[in-house]
N, C-alpha and C positions, 0 to 999 in steps of 0.2 A: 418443896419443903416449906416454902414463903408462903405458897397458898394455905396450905395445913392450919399451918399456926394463926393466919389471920382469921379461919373459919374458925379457929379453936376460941379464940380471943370474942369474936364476935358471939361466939355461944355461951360464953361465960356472963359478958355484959349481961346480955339480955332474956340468959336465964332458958330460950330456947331455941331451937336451931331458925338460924335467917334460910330466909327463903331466898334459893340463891335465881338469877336472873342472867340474859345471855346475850350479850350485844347484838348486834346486828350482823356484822361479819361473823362472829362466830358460830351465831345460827346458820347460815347461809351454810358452811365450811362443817356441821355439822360436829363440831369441837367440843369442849368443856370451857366455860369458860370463867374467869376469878373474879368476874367482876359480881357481886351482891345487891342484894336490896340493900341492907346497910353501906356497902363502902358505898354504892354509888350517891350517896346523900354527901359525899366528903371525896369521890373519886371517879370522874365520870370517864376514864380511858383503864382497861384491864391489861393487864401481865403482856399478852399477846399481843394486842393493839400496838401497845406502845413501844413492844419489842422490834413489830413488822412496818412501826410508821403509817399504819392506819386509822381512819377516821373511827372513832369508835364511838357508838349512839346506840340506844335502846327505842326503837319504835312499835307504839302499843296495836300499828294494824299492819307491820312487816306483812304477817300469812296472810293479807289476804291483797299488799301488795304485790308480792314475788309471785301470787296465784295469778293476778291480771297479767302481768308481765311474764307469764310462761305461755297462758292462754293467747295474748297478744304475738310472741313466738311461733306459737304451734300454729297460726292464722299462716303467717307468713311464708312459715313453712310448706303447709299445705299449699297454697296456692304455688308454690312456686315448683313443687311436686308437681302439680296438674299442668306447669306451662310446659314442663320436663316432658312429660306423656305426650302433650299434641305435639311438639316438634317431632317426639321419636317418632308417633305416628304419620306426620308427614313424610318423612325422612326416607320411613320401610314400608309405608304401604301397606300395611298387614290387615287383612280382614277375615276374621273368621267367620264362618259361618253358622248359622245354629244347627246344621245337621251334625257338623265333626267337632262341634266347640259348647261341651257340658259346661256346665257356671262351676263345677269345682276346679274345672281346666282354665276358664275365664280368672278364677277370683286367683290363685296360681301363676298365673301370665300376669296377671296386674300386680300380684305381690310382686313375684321378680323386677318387673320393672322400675318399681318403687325403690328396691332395694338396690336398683344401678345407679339411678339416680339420684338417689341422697344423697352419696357424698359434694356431689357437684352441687348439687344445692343449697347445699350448708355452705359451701365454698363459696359462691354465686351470693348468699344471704351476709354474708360476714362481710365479702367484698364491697356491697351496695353500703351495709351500716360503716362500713371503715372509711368511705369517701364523702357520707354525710356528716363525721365527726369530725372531719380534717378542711371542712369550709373554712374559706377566709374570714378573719373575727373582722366585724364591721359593716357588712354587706347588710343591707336594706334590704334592698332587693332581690329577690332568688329567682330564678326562672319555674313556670311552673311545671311541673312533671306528673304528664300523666299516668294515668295506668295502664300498665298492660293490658292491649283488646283481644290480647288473642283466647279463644275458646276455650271454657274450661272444661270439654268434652275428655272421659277418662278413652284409654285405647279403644278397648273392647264396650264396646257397647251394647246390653244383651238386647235381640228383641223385643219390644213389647208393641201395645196399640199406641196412638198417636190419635190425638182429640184437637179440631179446632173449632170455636163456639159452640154449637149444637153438632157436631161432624164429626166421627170418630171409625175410626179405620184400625180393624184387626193389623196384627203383625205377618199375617198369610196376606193379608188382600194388598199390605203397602209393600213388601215383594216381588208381588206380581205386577201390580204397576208401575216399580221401579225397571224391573223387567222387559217391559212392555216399552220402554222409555228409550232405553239405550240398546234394542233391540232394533225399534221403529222411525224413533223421533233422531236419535242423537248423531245419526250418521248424517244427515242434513247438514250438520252443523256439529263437529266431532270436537268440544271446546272442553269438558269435562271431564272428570277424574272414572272411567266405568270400575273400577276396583273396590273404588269405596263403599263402605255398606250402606244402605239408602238411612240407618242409625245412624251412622257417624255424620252424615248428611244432616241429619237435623238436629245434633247435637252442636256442631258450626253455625246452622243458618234455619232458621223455621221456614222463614220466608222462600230459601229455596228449595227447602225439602217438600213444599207444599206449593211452588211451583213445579216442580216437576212432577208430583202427584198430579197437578191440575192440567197438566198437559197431557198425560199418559190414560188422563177421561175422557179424554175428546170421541173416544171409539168407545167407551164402557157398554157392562151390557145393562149398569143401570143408569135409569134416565132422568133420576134425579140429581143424581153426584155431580155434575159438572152446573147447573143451576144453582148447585149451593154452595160449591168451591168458588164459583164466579165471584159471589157477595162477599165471601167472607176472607179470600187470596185478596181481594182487589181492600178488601177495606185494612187488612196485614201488611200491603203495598203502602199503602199513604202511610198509615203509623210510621212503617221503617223508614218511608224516605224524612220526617221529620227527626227522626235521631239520628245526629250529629254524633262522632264521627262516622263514617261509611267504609263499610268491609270487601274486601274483594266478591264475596257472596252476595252482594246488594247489588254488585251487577250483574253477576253470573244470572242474576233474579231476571234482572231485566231483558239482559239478551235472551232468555228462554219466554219471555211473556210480549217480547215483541217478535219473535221467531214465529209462536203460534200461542197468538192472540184469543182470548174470548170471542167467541161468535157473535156481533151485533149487526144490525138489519140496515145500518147507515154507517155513511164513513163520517158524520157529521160528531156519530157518537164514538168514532172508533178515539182512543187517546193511543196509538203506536208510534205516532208519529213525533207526539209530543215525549211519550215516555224515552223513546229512543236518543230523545236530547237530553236528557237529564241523564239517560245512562253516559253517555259522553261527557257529562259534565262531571259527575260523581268518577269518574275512569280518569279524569286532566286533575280532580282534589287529589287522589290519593299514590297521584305517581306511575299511574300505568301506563304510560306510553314511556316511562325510562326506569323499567323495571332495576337496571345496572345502580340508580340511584337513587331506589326509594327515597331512603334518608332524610333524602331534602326536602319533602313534603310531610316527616311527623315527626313528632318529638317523642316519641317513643323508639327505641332502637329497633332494627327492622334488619336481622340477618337471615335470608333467603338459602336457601338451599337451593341446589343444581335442579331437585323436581319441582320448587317453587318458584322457581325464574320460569320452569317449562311453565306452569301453571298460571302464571302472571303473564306470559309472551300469545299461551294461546288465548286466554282472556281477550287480551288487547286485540288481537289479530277479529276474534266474535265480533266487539264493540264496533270497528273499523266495517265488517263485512256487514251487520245486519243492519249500522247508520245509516250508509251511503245504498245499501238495496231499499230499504223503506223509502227512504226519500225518493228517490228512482219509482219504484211503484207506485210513489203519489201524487207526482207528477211536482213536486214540489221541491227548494233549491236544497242545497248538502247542508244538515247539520253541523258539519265541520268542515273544513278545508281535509282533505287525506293528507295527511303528514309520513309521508313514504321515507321521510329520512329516518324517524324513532319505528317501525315495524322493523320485527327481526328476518332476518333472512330468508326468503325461499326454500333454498337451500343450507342442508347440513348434517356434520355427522351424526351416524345412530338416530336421526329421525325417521320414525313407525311412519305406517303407510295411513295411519288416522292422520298423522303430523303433516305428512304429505299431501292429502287431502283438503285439511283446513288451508294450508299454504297456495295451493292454487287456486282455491276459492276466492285467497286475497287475490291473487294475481289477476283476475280477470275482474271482480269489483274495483280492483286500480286502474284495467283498460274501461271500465264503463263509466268512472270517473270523469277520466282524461276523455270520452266522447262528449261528456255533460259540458265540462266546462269549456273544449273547442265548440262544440253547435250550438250551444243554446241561443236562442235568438236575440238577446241584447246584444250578444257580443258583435252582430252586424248593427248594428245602430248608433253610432256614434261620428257620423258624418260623413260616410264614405260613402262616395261615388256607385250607386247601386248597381252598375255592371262592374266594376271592382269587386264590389260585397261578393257576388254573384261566384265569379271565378276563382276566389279567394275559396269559398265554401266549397266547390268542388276542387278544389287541391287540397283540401283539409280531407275529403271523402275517399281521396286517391292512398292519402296517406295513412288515415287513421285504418284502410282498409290492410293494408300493407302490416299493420301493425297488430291485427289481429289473424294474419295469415302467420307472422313471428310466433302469437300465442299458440295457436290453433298447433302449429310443431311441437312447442313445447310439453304444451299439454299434452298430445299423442306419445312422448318418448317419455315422460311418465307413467303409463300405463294405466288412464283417469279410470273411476269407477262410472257408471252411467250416471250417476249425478252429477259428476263431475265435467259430463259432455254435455248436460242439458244445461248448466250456466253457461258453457260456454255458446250454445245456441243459442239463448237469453241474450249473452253480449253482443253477437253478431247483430239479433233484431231490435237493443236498442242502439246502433249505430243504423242501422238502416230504416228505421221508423223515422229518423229525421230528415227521410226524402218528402213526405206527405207534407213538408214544411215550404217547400220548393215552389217555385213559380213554375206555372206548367211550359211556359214559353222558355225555360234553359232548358239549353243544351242536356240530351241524353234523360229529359225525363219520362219519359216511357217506359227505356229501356231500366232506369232503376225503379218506378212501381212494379213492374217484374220483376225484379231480383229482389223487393221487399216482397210478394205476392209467396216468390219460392222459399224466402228465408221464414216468413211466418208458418205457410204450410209446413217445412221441417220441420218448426219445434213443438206443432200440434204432433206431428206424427210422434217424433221423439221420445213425446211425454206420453201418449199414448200406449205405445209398444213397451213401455219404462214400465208401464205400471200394467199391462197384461203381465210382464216377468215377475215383478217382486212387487205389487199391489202400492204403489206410490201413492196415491192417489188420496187415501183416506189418512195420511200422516203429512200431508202437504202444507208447505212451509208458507207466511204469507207473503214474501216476496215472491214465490216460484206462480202463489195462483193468480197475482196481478201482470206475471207477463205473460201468463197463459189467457188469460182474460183479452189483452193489448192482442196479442197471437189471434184470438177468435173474432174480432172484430175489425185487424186490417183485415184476414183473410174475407171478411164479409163486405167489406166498404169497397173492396176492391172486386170479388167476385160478381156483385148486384149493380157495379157501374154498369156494366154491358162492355167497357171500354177494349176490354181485353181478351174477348172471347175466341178467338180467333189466334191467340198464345198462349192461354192458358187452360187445363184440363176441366170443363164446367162440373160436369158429372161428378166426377172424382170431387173437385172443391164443396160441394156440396155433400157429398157424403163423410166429408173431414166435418161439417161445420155441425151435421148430425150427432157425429162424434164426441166433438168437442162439448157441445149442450149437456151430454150425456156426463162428460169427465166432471163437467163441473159441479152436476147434479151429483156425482158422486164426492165430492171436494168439502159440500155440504155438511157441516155436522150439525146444526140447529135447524129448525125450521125457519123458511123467510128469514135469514141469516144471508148476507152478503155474496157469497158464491152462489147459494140460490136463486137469489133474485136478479144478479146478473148474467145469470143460465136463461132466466125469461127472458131479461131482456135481449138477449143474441136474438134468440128463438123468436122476439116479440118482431125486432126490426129483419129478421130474415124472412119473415113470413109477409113482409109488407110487397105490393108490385113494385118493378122497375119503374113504372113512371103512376105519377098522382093524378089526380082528377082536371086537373088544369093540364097536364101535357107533361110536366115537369120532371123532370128525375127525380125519382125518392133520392138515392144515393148519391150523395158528392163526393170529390174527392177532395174540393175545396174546404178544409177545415175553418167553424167558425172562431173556435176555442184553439190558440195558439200559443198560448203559454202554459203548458201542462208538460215541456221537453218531450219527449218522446213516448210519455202515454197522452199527450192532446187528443191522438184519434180515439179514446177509450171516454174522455170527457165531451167533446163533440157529437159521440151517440148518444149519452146519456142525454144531453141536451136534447139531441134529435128524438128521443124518447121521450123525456115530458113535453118536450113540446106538442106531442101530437094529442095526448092524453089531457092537453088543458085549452088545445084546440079546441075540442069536443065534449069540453065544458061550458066553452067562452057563448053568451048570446049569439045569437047567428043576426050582425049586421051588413054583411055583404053577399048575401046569397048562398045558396046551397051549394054551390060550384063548392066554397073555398071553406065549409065546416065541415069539421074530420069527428063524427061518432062511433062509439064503440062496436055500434051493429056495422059499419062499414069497414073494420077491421077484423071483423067474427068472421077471419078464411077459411078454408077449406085447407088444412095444412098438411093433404096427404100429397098435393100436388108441389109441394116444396120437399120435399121428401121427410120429414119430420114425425108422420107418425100420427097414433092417435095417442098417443103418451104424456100431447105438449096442453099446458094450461095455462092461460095468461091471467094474474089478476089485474080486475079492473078498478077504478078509482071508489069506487058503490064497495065495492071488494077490503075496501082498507088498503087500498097499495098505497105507499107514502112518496110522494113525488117530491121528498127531498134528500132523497137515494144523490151522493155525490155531488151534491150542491154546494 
């Protein structure tokens, strides 16, 4: 009735109706409210306000405040929706496929899940603003709080192409080469989620979705796709690794691109060795060797789910297995110390036989470790008594053998898969490639260059018969072809002595080394690429005679190159290779006896049994004689 009459009063004044006006709250509240153009010149708090104890004001751009501050809301929201979705997503695993999964079934499955998640979001959103309102008044200083890094990839992710620079790939053809991947490449090395959709894949990570594309080209039937993923993965690689912070995907990147490498023609250019350290470093930033405690290393909250600890444990476990094999392969020391205390268990429950698989793979990169850092040859040099050193070394050989007879059980009562027997064949002969290290005057050296002679031959054979079953050979990892390499080169250092011919099978050893040329020829995925040019090179020094033009034995057993651990004999020939090719470059100042020219190695290579198949290039040729230098 109060308002009536003061409208009434005000209309009388001034003869025509006031134009009435609506506080601020009562806009909001969508109310009536009493306060006027007139009274508010004499009355600035209405009926309501000052009933309810509220602030009561007129603001002339309220609508298009409350509009920023719903817009600003609805941001929030949304995002927090989408961090809702990749959890559930991780959580359930769900992938649809495009053959049983129409977009009105997609758009459906994403509405629901929106719709589960809202309320917790809203709850989630209210809680975060209710703990920023309740700060201590006075504080200077606030800690700073990042943003959430997790991916704002929705569930369902439909099909489509995928474009990087000039490179763009249908939704059929990145199928089939995801296909191809986890088919091929991924049991190698079984670190990976195979359920996920190769979408959801690069909705998390470009970088790895386009690593794994670039792996899965290495066989393509076209032959430009991996020349052009090469340029444009590797220049995707440096961007990511300069943005700060780093995702568990940034290494997944690395262990698959130092697994299988680009094809380059020198290891001067290869970077695996180096990338392989930054994966470990990027893997110790973000907590993965104590997955139990991310926490401690972001300020962002990090709660794990039971699949994302698996996810985080087999990661670590990749990091651990592809560091300590590269290093191994390059003859070069361990990127990291092996920290066998933070790796998860061998053993345990409900772990798949992929699970199991990766686990023994640690298991025997932990024994080839533990050979590395017992033999390597500093560790006799620090003052001892060189018949000490001596004795010392072979009770380390008694033992560490012992130790891998333990493995060699265990792995059997597992029920390994053949790759799984050919690392452990790998571990055997790098524990026994550090006999070639040996003074030929100790004790029982004879009888172990034959037991290194037979253990090389096995894992030719091994890998051989491996890949007549299930075509290994063209999806080959690069640590597998660096000891296959080491493999083809004692068997040759040692079969071309002469020393042993009379215990060991000649014929036979020669028909393996045929073989093996051949494997690695097959190992080849570029031209004059690395595996093929160390396929010459066997080929090159197998075809050379037993003794040189002075009298001398081509083959020593005397290694000149001694610190390479246990691929030395793999860097000792390569040396013994260019040296002969820059022999027979060099002016001839000591007679014709002692200059070695190309025509004097132009053999007849059907008499080594090799074939008319083999072609060596010569220096006139473009051969680069800084192959492993």
């Amino acid at each position: 009735m109060a308002d009536q009459q003061s409208g009434s009063h005000a209309l009388e004044a001034s003869g025509k109706p006031s134009r009435r006006r609506a506080c601020n709250e009562c806009k909001q509240q969508k109310l009536r409210c009493s306060l006027t153009a007139a009274d508010s010149q004499h009355s600035n708090v209405c009926s309501r306000c000052q009933r309810l104890e509220l602030e009561c004001k007129i603001e002339s751009n309220f609508r298009r405040t409350r509009k920023r501050r719903r817009s600003h809301d609805l941001e929030i929201e949304v995002k927090e929706l989408r961090r809702q979705l990749v959890a559930y997503e991780t959580n359930t695993a769900i992938r649809v496929s495009p053959s049983s999964a129409s977009p009105s079934n997609s758009a459906h499955s994403l509405h629901a899940n929106l719709q589960a998640t809202g309320v917790s979001a809203r709850r989630a959103s209210g809680s975060f603003s209710g703990r920023v309102g309740n700060r201590a008044p006075g504080l200077t200083t606030q800690p700073v709080i990042d943003l959430d890094q997790a991916p704002t990839a929705p569930l369902v992710v439909p099909p489509q192409a995928r474009s990087l620079d000039d490179l763009e790939l249908s939704a059929l053809e990145i199928e089939e080469l995801f296909a191809t991947f986890f088919e091929h490449y991924h049991p190698f090395l079984p670190f990976l989620r195979p359920e996920r959709s190769p979408h959801a894949y690069y909705e998390l990570s470009e970088l790895l979705f386009w690593s794994i594309i670039s792996v899965a080209s290495h066989r393509s039937q076209k032959p430009i796709l991996l020349p052009r993923l090469a340029s444009s993965v590797t220049d995707l690689l440096w961007s990511t690794l300069r943005s700060i912070p780093y995702t568990l995907q940034s290494v997944q990147s690395l262990i698959i691109l130092c697994t299988w490498p680009f094809p380059t023609h020198s290891s001067t250019a290869d970077p695996t060795y180096t990338l392989a350290g930054t994966m470990l470093q990027l893997a110790f930033q973000m907590g993965l060797h104590c997955a139990s405690s991310a926490q401690e290393f972001t300020k962002v909250p990090v709660l794990l789910s039971s699949d994302d600890h698996g996810e985080w444990g087999a990661t670590w476990q990749a990091c651990n297995i592809v560091a300590h094999s590269v290093s191994i392969g390059c003859g070069l020391p361990a990127i990291a110390p092996l920290q066998e205390c933070s790796l998860p268990s061998v053993h345990g429950a409900g772990a798949t036989s992929r699970d199991l698989s990766l686990r023994l793979h640690l298991r025997i990169e932990q024994y080839r470790h533990r050979v590395s850092v017992a033999l390597t040859p500093s560790s006799f040099h620090s003052g001892r008594e060189p018949q000490f050193a001596e004795q010392e070394r072979l009770s380390l050989y008694r033992l560490l053998q012992s130790v891998n007879g333990d493995l060699d059980r265990e792995v059997s009562l597992a029920s390994p898969s053949s790759i799984t027997r050919i690392y452990l064949s790998a571990a055997l002969l790098h524990l026994h490639s550090f006999y070639l290290l040996d003074d030929p005057s100790l004790s029982g050296y004879t009888d172990r260059i034959v037991t290194l002679y037979h253990t090389a031959y096995s894992f030719i054979s091994r890998c051989i018969e491996a890949d007549k079953r299930d075509g290994l050979f063209q999806h080959w990892p690069f640590f597998c072809y660096q000891a296959f390499v080491a493999a083809s080169l004692t068997t040759l250092k040692i079969l071309m002595s002469g020393r042993f011919d009379s215990t060991i099978d000649v014929s036979a050893g020669k028909s393996l080394l045929n073989s093996a040329i051949l494997a690695l020829r097959k190992m080849s995925i570029a031209n004059n690429d690395l595996p093929a040019r160390l396929g010459d090179v066997v080929g090159f020094l197998y075809s050379l005679p037993r003794y040189g033009p002075s009298g001398q034995p081509t083959h020593s057993l005397s290694l000149r190159v001694r610190n390479r651990s246990s691929m030395s004999i793999v860097y000792d020939s390569l040396w013994q290779w260019r040296r002969y090719f820059q022999m027979s470059q060099e002016v001839d100042t000591s007679g014709p006896d002692t200059v070695f020219t190309s025509e004097q190695f132009n053999l007849d290579l059907d008499q080594f049994g090799l074939g008319d198949g083999f072609t060596f290039d010569w220096p006139d040729g473009g051969l680069d004689l800084a192959l492993y230098n």
